[in-house]
C-alpha positions, -999 to 999 in steps of 0.1 A, spaced: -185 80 70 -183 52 94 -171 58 131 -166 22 139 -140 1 127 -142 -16 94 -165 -43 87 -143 -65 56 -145 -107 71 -116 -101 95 -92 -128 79 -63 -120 102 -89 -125 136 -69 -116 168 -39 -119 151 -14 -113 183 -33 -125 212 -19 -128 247 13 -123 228 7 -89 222 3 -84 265 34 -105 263 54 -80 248 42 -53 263 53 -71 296 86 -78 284 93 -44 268 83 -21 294 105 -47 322 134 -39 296 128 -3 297 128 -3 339 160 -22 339 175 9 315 179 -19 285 173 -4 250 135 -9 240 124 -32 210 101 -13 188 72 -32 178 66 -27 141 33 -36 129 40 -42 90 17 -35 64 44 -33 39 56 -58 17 78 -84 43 112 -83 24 109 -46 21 103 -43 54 128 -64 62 158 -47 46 149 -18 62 146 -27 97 180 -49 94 200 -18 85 179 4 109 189 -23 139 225 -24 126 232 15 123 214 25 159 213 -9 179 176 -6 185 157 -40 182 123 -39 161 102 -67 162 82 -71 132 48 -87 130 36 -88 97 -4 -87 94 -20 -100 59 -35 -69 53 -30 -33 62 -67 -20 67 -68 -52 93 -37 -42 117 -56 -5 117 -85 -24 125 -62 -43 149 -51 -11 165 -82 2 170 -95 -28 189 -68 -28 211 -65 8 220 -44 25 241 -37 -12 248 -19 -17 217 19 -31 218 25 -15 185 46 13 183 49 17 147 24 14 116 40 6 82 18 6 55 19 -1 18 -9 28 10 -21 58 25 -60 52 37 -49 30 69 -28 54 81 -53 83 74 -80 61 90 -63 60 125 -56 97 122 -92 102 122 -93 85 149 -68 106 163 -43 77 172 -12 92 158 16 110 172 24 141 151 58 131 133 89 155 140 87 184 112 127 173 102 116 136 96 87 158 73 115 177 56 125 145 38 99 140 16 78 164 -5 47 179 18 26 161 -12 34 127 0 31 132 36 1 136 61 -18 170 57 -16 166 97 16 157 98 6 124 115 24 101 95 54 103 70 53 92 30 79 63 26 77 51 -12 56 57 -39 47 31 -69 16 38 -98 -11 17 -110 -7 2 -144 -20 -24 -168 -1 -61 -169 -13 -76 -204 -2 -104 -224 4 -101 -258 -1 -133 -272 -41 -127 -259 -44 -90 -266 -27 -64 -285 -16 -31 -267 -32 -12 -290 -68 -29 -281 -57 -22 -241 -83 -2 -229 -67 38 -223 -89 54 -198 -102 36 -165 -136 37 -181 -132 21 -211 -127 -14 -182 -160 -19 -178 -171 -21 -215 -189 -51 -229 -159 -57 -249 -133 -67 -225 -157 -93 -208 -139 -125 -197 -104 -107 -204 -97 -88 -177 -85 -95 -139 -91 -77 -108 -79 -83 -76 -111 -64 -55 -99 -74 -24 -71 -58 -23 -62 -27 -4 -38 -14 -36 -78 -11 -53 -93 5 -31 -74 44 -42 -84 32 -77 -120 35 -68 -116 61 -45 -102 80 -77 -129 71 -100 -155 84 -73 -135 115 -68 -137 122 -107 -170 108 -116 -193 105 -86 -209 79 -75 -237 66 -98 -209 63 -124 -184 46 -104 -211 22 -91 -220 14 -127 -181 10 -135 -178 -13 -106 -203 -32 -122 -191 -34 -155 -158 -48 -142 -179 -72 -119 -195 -88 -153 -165 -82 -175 -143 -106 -145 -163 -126 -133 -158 -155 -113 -128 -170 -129 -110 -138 -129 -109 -120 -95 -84 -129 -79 -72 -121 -41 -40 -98 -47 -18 -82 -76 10 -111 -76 -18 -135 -86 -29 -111 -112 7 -108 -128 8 -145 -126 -20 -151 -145 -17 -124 -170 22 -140 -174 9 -174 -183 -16 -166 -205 -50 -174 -183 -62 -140 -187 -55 -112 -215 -49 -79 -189 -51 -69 -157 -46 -35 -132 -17 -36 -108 7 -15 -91 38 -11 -114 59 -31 -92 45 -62 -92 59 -68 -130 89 -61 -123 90 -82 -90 76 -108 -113 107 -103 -139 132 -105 -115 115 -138 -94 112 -163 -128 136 -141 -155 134 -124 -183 133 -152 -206 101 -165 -191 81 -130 -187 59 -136 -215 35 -101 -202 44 -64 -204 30 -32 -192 11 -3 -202 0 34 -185 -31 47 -190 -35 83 -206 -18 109 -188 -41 121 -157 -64 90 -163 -81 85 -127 -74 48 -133 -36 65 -138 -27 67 -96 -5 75 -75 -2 55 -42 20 60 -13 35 40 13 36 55 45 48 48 84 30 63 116 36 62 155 6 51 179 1 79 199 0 50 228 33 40 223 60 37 251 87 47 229 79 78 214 114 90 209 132 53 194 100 55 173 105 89 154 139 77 151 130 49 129 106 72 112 139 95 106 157 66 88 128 53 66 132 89 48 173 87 52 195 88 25 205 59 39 169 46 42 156 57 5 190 42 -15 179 9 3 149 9 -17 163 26 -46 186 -2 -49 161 -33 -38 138 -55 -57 108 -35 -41 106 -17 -75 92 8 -54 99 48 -60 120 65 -34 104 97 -24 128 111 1 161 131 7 165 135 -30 170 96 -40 162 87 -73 154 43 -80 182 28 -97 164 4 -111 158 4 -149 123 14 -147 102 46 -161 115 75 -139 94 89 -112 97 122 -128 79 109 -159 51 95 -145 17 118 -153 -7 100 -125 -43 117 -116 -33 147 -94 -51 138 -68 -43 142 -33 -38 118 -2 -63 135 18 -87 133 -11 -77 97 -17 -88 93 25 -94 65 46 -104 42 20 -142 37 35 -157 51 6 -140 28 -18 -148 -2 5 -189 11 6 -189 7 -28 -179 -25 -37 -199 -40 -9 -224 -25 -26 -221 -39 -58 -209 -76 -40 -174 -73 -50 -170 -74 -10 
């Protein structure tokens, strides 16, 4: 396990600058002159999810959060730990687990108030209780039917790298929402077979089809460039309600019950230990795992599965209670460094 940050090509560089001592300047001369703080929300998440929630959040308790949204979630941890107890972030919001359990190791997160935990099932929450589960949404595979048949999908997570599949399948290997995929395979198989998987899929994708994140994926799985694909559930149906359902020409399929291609990921929120504004923080925290928080993404086009205070999604998609994901755990799932190791080793970093 590395001690150091993570060593992907930092794409997002120093992504806030001097406007990160900016802030900091401003907000603490707010907080002398007895003004309400702004939070500062580094966001992870997908921007219009974020979005609804921290309009609604600002409207019901008249605390400001500015929201600076990084292009990848293991960067603004990486971010975070460059910049210390430096940092003008108050807030992490992540779409998966690993960042957020990254800067736990590195002991960077507040512990989050045990009635803010009470929201959501222990499962889907911080071992530590450093950071809070949000949302939840599963991997599945995006196919198009006019290139493969679902019956020729492969079932297991496996059954990807065979010879047979070669030049129909897409990954996006960049992408963080891969990374609990591997770390699930590794978890189940160990690592001489998950290297050799990882190669498989390398051959069976090749160039032409590895792309940089899921919505390219469903794109090109829709339009017929490329017979399947894996993805997070949501992304199909984010896809069907952008262009319609007349023009959806893909579906979906799950793997076999318990599959360790079949996962679980969850999105999560934690406070920097560093932050000024500890108490307006857990507060937003709080309402992220609301009722009033979890029916704004039961009702949103995030697709994504409430997991607190006993919301259900309203969306017409399978139930959360009928999904049969891999059972395993956040804390197995980790930091994500593993995951990362891997496919640098096998040059799909």
């Amino acid at each position: 396990m590395r001690t150091g940050v993570r060593t992907r090509p930092l794409r997002i560089g120093l992504l806030f600058g001097g406007a990160a001592l900016l802030s900091t300047l401003v907000s603490s001369c707010s907080g002398a002159a007895g003004k309400v703080p702004t939070l500062v929300l580094y966001n992870g998440q997908h921007e219009e999810t974020a979005d609804l929630l921290v309009a609604s959040f600002e409207k019901s308790t008249g605390i400001n959060v500015e929201v600076r949204n990084g292009e990848d979630e293991d960067y603004l941890a990486d971010e975070i730990v460059t910049e210390g107890s430096r940092s003008p972030a108050d807030i992490l919001y992540t779409e998966n687990s690993q960042p957020l359990e990254f800067l736990q190791e590195k002991g960077l997160l507040a512990k989050v108030d045990a009635s803010t935990l009470a929201k959501t099932p222990a499962r889907f929450d911080s071992p530590q209780g450093d950071w809070v589960g949000v949302s939840a949404r599963v991997s599945v595979l995006i196919y198009n039917p006019g290139l493969i048949s679902r019956t020729a999908l492969p079932t297991t997570v496996l059954q990807m790298a065979e010879p047979k599949y070669k030049g129909k399948i897409a990954i996006a290997n960049a992408e963080t929402d891969f990374e609990p995929i591997v770390t699930s395979v590794l978890r189940t198989y160990g690592r001489t077979a998950t290297l050799r998987w990882l190669d498989g899929l390398k051959v069976n994708a090749g160039i032409g089809h590895t792309y940089p994140d899921n919505e390219t994926i469903a794109d090109e799985v829709n339009r017929g460039v490329v017979a399947f694909g894996i993805v997070n559930q949501y992304y199909w149906y984010r896809l069907r309600a952008e262009v319609g359902a007349s023009n959806v020409h893909s579906q979906i399929a799950y793997f076999a019950p318990r599959d360790p291609g079949y996962v679980l990921d969850v999105s999560g929120a934690g406070i920097l230990k560093s932050s000024k504004h500890q108490a307006e923080a857990q507060r937003f925290l709080a309402f992220l795992v609301s009722k009033q928080g979890q029916e704004i993404l039961a009702r949103s086009d995030s697709f994504e599965y409430p997991i607190g205070s006993g919301v259900k999604t309203l969306q017409p998609e399978t139930p959360f209670d009928d999904l049969r994901p891999n059972p395993i755990n956040l804390a197995e799932l980790g930091t994500g460094e593993q995951a990362t190791d891997l496919l640098r080793e096998v040059q799909l970093l």
